[in-house]
Biopython code that builds the backbone (N, CA, C, O; Angstrom):
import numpy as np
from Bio.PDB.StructureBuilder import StructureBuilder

atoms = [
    (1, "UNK", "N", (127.487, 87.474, 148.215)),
    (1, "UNK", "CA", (127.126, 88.566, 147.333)),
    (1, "UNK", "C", (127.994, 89.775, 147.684)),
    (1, "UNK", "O", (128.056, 90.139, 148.858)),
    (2, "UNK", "N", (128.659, 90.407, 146.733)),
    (2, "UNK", "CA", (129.322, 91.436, 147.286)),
    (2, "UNK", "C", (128.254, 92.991, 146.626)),
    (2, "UNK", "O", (127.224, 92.977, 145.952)),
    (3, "UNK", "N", (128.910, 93.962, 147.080)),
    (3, "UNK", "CA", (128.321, 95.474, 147.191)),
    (3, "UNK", "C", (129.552, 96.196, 146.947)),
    (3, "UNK", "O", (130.618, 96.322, 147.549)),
    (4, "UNK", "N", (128.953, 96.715, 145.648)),
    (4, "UNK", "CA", (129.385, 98.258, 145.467)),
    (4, "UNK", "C", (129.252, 98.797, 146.178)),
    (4, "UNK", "O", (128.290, 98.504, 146.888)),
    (5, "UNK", "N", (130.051, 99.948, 146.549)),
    (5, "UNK", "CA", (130.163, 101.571, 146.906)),
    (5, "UNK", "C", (130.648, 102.390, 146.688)),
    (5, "UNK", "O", (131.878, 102.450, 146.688)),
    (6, "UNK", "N", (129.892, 103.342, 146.419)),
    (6, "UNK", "CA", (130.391, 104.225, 145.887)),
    (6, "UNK", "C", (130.187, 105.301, 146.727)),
    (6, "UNK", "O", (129.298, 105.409, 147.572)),
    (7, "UNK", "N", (131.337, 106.346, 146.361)),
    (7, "UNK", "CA", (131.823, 106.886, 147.391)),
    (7, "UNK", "C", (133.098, 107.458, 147.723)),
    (7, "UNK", "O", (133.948, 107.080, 146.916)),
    (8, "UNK", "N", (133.636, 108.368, 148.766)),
    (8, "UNK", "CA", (135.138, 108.648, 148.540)),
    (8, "UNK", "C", (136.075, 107.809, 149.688)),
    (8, "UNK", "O", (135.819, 107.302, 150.779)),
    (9, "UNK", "N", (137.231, 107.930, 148.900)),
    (9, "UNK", "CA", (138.667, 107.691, 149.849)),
    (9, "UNK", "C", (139.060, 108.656, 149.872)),
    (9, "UNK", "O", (139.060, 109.410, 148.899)),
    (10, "UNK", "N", (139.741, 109.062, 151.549)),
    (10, "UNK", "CA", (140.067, 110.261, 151.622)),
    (10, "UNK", "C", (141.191, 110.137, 152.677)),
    (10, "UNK", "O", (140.881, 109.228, 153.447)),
    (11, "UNK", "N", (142.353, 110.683, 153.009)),
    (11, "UNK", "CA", (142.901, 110.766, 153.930)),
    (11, "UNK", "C", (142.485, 111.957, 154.955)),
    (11, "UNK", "O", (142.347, 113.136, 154.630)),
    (12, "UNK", "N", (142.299, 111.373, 156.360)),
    (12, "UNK", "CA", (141.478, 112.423, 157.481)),
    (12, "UNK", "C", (142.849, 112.422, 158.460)),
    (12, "UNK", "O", (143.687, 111.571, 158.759)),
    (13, "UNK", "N", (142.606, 113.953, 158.821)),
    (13, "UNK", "CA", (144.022, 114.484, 159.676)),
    (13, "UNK", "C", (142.802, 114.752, 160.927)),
    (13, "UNK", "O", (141.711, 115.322, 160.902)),
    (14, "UNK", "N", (143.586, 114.032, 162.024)),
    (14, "UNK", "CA", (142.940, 114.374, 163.252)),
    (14, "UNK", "C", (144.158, 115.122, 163.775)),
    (14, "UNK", "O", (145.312, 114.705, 163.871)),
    (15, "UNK", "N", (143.518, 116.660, 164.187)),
    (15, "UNK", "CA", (144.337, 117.054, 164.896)),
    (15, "UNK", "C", (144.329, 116.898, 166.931)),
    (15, "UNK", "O", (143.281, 116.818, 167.571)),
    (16, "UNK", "N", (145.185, 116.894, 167.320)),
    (16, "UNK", "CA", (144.860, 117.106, 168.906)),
    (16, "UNK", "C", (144.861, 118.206, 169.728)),
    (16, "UNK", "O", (145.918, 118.810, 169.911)),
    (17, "UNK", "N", (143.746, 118.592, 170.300)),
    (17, "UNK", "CA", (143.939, 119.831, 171.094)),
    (17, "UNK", "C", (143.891, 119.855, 172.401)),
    (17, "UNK", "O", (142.742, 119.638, 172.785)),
    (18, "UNK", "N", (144.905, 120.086, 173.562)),
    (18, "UNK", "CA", (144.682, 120.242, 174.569)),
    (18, "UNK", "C", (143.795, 120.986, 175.065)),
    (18, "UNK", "O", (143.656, 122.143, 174.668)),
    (19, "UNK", "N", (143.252, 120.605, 175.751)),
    (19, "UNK", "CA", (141.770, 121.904, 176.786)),
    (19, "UNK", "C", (140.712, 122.032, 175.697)),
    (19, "UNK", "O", (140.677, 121.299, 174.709)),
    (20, "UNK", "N", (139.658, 123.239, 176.005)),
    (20, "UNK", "CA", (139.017, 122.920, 175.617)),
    (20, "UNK", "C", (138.138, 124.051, 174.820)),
    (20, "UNK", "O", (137.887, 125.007, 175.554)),
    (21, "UNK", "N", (137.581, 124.178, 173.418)),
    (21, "UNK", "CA", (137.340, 125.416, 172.793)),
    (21, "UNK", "C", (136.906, 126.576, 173.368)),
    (21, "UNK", "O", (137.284, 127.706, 173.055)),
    (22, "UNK", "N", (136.104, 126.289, 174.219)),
    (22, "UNK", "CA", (135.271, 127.381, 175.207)),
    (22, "UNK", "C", (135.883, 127.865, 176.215)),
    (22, "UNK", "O", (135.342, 128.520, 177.106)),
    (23, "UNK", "N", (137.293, 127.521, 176.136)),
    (23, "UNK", "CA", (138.598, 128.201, 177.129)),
    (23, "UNK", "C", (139.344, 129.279, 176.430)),
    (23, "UNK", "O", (139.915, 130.262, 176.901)),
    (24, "UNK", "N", (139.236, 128.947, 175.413)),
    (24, "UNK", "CA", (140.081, 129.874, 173.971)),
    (24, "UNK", "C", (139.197, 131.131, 173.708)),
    (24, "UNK", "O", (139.719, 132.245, 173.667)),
    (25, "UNK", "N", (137.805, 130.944, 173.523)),
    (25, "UNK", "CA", (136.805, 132.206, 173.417)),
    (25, "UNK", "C", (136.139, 132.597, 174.129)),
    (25, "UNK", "O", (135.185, 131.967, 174.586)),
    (26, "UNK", "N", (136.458, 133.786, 174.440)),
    (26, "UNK", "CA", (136.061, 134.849, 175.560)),
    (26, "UNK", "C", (135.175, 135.749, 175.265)),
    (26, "UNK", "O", (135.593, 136.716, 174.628)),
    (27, "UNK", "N", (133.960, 135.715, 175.567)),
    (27, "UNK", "CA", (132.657, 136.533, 174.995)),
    (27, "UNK", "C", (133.229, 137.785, 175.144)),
    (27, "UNK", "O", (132.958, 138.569, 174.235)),
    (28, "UNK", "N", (133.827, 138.130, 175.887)),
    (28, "UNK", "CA", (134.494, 139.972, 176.351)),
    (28, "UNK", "C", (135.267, 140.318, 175.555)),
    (28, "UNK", "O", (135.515, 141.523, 175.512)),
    (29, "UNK", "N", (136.039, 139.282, 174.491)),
    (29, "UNK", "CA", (137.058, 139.508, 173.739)),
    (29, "UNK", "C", (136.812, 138.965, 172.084)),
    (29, "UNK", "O", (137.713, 138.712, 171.284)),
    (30, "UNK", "N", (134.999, 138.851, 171.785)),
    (30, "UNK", "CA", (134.864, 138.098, 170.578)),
    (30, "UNK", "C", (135.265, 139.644, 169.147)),
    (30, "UNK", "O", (135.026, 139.472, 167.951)),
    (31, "UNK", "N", (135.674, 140.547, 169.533)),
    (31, "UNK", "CA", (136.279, 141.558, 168.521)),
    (31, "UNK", "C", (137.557, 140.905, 168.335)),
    (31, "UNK", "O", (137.687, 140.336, 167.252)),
    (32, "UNK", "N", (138.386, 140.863, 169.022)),
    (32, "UNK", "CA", (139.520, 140.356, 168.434)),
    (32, "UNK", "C", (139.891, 138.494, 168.742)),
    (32, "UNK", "O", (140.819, 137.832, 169.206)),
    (33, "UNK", "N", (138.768, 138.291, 168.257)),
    (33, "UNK", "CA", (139.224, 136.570, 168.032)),
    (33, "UNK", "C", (140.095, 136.096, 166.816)),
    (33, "UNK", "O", (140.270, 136.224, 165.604)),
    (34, "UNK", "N", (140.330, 135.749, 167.442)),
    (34, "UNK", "CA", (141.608, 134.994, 167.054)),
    (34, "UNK", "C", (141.311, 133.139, 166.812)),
    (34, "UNK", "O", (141.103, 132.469, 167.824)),
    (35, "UNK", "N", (141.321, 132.418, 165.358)),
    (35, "UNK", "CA", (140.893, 131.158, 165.835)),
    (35, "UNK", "C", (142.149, 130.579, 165.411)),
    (35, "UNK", "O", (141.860, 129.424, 165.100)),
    (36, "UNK", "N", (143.141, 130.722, 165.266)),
    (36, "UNK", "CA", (144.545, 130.167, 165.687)),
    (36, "UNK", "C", (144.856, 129.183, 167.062)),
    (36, "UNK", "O", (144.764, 129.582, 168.223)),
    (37, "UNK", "N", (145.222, 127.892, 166.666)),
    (37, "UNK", "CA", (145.132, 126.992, 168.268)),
    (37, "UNK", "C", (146.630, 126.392, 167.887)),
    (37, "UNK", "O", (146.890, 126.111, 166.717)),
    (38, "UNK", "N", (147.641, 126.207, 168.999)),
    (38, "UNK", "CA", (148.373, 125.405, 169.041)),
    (38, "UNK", "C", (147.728, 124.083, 168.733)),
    (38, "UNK", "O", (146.683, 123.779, 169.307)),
    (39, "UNK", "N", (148.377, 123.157, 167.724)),
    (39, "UNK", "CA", (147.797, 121.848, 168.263)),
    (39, "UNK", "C", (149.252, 120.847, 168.130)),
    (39, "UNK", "O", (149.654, 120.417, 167.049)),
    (40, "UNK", "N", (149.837, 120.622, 169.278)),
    (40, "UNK", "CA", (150.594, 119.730, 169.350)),
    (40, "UNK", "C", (150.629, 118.141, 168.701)),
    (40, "UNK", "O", (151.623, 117.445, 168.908)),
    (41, "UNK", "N", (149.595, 117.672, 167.985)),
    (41, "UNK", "CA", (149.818, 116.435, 167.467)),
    (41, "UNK", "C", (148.877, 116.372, 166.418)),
    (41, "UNK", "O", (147.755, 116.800, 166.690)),
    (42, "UNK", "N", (149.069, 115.946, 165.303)),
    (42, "UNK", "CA", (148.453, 115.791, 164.217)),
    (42, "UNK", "C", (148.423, 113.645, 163.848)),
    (42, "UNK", "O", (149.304, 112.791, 163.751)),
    (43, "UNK", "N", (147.284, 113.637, 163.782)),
    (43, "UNK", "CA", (147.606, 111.993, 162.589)),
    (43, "UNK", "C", (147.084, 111.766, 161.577)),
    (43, "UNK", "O", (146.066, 112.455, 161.637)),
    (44, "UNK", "N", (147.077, 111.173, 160.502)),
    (44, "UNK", "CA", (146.672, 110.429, 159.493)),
    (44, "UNK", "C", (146.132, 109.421, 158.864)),
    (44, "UNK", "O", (146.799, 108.672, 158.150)),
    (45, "UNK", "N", (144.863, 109.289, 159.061)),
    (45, "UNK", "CA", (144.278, 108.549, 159.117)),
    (45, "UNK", "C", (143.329, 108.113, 157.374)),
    (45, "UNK", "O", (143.300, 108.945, 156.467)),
    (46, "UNK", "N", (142.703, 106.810, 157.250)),
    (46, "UNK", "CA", (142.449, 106.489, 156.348)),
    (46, "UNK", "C", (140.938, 106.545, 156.869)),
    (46, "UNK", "O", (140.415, 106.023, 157.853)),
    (47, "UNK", "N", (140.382, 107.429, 155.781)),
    (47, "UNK", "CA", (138.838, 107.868, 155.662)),
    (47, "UNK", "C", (138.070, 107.631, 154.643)),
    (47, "UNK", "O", (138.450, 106.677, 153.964)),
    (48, "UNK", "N", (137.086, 108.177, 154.274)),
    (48, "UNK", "CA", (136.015, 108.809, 153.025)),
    (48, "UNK", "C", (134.868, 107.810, 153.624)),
    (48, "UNK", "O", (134.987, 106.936, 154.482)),
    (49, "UNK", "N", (134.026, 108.118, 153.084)),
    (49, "UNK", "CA", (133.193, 107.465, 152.978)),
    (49, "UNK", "C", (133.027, 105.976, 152.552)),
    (49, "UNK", "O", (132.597, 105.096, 153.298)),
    (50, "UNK", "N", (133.432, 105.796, 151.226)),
    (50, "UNK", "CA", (133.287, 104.338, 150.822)),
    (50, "UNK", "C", (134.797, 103.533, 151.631)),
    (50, "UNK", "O", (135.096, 102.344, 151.736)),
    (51, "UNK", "N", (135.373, 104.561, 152.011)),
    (51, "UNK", "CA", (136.941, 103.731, 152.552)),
    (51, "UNK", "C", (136.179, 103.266, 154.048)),
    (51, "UNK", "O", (136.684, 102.204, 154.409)),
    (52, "UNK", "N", (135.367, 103.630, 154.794)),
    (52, "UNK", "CA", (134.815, 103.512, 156.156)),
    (52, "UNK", "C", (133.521, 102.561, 156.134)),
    (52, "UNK", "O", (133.059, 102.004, 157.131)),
    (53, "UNK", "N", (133.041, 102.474, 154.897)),
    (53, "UNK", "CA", (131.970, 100.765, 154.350)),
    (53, "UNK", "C", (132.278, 100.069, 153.989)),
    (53, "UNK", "O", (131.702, 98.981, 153.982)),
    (54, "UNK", "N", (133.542, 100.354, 153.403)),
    (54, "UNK", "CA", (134.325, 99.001, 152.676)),
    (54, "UNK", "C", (135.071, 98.503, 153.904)),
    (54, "UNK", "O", (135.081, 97.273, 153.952)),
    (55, "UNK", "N", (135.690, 99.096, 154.900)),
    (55, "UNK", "CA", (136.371, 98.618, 155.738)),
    (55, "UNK", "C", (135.258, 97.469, 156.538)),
    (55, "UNK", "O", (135.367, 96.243, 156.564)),
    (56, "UNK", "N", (134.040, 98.439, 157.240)),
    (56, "UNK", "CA", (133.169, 97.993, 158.056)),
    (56, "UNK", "C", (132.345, 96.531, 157.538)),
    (56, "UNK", "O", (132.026, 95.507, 158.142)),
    (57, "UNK", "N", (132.243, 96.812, 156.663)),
    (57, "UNK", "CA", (131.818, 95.620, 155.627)),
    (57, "UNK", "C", (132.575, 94.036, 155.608)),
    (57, "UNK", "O", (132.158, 92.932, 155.957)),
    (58, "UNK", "N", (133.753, 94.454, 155.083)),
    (58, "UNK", "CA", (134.443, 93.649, 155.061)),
    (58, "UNK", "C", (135.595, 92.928, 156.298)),
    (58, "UNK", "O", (136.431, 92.047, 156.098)),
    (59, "UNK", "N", (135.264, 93.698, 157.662)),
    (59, "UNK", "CA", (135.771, 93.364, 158.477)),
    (59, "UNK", "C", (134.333, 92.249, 159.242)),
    (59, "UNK", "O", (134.563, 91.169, 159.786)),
    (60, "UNK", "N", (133.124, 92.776, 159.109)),
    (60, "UNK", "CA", (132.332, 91.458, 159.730)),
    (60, "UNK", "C", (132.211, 90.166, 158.862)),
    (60, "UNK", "O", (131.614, 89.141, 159.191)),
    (61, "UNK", "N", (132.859, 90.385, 157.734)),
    (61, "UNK", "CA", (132.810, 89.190, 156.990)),
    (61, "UNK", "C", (131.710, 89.522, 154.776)),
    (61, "UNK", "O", (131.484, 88.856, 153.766)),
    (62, "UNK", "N", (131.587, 90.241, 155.042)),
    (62, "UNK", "CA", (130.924, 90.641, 153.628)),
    (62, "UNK", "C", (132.017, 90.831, 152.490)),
    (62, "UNK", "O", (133.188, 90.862, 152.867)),
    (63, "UNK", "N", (131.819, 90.926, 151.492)),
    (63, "UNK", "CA", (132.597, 91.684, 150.205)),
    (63, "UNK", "C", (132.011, 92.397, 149.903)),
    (63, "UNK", "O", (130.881, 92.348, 149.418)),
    (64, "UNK", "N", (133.337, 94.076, 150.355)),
    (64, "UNK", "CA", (133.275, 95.099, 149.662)),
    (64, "UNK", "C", (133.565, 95.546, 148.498)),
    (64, "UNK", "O", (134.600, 94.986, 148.134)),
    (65, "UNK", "N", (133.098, 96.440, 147.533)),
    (65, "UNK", "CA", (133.751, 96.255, 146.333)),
    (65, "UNK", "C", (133.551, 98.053, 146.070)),
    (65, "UNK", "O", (132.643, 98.545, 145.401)),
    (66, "UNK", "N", (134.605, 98.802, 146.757)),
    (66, "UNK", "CA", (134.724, 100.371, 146.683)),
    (66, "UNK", "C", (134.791, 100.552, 145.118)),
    (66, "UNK", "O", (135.286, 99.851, 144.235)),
    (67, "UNK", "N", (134.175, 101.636, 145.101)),
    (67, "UNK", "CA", (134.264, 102.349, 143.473)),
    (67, "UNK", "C", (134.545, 103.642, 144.099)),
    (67, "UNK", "O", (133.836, 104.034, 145.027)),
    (68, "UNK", "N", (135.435, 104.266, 143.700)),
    (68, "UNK", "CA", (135.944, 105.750, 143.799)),
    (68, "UNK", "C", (137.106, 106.057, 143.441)),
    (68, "UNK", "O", (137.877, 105.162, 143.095)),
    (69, "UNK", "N", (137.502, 107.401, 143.442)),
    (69, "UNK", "CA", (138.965, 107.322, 142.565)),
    (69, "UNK", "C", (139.959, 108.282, 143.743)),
    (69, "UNK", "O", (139.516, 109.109, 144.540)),
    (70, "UNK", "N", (141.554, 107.831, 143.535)),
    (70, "UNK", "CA", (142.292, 108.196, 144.431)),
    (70, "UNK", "C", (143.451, 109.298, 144.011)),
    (70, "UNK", "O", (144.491, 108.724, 143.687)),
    (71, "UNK", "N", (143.507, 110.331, 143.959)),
    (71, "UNK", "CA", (144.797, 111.417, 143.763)),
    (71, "UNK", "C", (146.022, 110.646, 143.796)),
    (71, "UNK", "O", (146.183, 109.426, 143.822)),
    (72, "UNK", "N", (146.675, 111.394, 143.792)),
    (72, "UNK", "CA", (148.368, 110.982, 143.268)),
    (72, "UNK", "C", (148.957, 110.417, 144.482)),
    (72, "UNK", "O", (149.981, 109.734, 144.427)),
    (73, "UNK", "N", (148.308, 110.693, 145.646)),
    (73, "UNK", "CA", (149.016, 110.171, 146.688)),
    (73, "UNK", "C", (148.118, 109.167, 147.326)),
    (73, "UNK", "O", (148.131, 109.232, 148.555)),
    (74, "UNK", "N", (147.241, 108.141, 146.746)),
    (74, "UNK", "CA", (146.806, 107.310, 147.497)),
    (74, "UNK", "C", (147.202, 105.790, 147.308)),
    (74, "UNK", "O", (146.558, 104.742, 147.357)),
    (75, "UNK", "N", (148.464, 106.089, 147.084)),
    (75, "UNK", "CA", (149.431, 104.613, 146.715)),
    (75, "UNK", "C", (149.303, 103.838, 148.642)),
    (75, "UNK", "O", (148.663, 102.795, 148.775)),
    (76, "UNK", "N", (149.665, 104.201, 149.332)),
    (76, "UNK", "CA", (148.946, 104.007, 150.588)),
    (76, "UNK", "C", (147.971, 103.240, 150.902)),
    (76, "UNK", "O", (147.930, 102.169, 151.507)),
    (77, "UNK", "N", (146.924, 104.112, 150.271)),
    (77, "UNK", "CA", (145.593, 103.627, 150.684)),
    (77, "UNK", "C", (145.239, 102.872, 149.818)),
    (77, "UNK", "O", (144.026, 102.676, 149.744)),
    (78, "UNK", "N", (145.895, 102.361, 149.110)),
    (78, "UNK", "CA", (145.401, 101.186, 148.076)),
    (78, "UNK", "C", (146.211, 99.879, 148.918)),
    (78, "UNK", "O", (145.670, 98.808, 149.193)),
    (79, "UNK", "N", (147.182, 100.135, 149.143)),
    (79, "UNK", "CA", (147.819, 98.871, 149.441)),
    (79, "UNK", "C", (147.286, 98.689, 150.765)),
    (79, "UNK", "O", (147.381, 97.556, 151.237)),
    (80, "UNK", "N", (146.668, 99.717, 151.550)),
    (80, "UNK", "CA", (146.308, 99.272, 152.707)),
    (80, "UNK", "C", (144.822, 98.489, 152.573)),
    (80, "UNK", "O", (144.474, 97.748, 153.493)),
    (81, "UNK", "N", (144.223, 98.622, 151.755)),
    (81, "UNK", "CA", (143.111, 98.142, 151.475)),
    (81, "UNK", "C", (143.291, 96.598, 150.633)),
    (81, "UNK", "O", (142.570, 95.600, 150.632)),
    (82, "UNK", "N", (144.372, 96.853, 150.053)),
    (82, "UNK", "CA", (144.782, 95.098, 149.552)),
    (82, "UNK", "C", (145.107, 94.658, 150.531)),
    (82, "UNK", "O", (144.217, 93.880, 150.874)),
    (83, "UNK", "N", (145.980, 94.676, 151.333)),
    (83, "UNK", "CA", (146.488, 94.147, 152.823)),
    (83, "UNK", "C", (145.261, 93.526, 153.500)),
    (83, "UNK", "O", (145.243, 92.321, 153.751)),
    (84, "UNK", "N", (144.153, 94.401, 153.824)),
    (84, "UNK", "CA", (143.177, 93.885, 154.432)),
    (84, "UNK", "C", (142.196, 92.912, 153.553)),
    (84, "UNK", "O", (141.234, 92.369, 154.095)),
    (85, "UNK", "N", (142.518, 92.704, 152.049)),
    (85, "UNK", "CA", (141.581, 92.346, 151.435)),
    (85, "UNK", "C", (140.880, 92.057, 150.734)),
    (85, "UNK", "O", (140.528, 90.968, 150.280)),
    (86, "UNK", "N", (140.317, 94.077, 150.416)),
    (86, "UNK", "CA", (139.592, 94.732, 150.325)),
    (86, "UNK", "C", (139.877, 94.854, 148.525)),
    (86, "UNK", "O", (140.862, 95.458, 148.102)),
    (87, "UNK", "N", (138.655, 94.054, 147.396)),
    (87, "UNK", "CA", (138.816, 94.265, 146.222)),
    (87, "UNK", "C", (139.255, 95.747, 145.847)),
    (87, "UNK", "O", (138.769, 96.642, 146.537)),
    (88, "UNK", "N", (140.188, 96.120, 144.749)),
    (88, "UNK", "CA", (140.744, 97.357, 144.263)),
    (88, "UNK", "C", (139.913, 97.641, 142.679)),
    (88, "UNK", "O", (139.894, 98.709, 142.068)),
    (89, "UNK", "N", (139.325, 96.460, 142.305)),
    (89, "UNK", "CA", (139.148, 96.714, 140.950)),
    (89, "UNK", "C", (138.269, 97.693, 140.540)),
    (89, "UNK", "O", (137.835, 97.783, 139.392)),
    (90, "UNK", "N", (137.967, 98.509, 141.552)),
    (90, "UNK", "CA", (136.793, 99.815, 140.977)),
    (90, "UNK", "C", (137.611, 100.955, 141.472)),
    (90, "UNK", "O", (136.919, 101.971, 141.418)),
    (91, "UNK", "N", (138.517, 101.141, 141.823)),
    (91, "UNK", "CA", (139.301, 102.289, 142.607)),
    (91, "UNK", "C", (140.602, 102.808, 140.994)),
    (91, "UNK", "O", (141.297, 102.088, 140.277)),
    (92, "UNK", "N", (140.417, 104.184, 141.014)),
    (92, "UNK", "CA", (141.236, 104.572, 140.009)),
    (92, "UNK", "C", (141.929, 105.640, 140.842)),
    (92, "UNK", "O", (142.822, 106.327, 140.347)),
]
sb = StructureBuilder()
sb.init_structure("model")
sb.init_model(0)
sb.init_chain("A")
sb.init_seg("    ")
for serial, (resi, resn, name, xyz) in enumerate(atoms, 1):
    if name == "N":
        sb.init_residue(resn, " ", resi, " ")
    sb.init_atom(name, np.array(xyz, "f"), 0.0, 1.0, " ", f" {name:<3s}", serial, name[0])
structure = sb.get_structure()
């Protein structure tokens, strides 16, 4: 039996931050905060909601069947989801 979901695809940016927030803000200095952080590494990752049930789903063995729709740049995340599988026929 497979399952709808509905739900989003989304691309998620993890950024990386060395140390740790509560090093950056200084109760003595919360007038001029500043929330500007170096973050030396950024990635790109494949998210949303129905993209993270359809995956989970269909990696223990079920059929997922995502319904949601993808912006101009989720040529990506479609093929990454055929690669694994993962029915496209509800994804616009």
């Amino acid at each position: 039996m497979a399952a709808v979901i509905c739900g989003s695809l989304a691309f998620d940016t993890i950024m990386t931050f060395e140390g740790r927030f509560a090093d950056q803000i200084l109760p003595d200095q919360l007038h001029i905060l500043n929330v500007s952080f170096l973050v030396p590494g950024l990635r790109r990752d494949f998210g949303g909601c129905a993209g993270n049930i359809a995956y989970s789903l269909n990696a223990l063995g079920g059929k997922a069947l995502p319904m949601a729709t993808l912006g101009s740049d989720g040529a990506d995340y479609l093929e990454r989801m055929r690669t694994l599988g993962i029915d496209t026929e509800f994804v616009r």
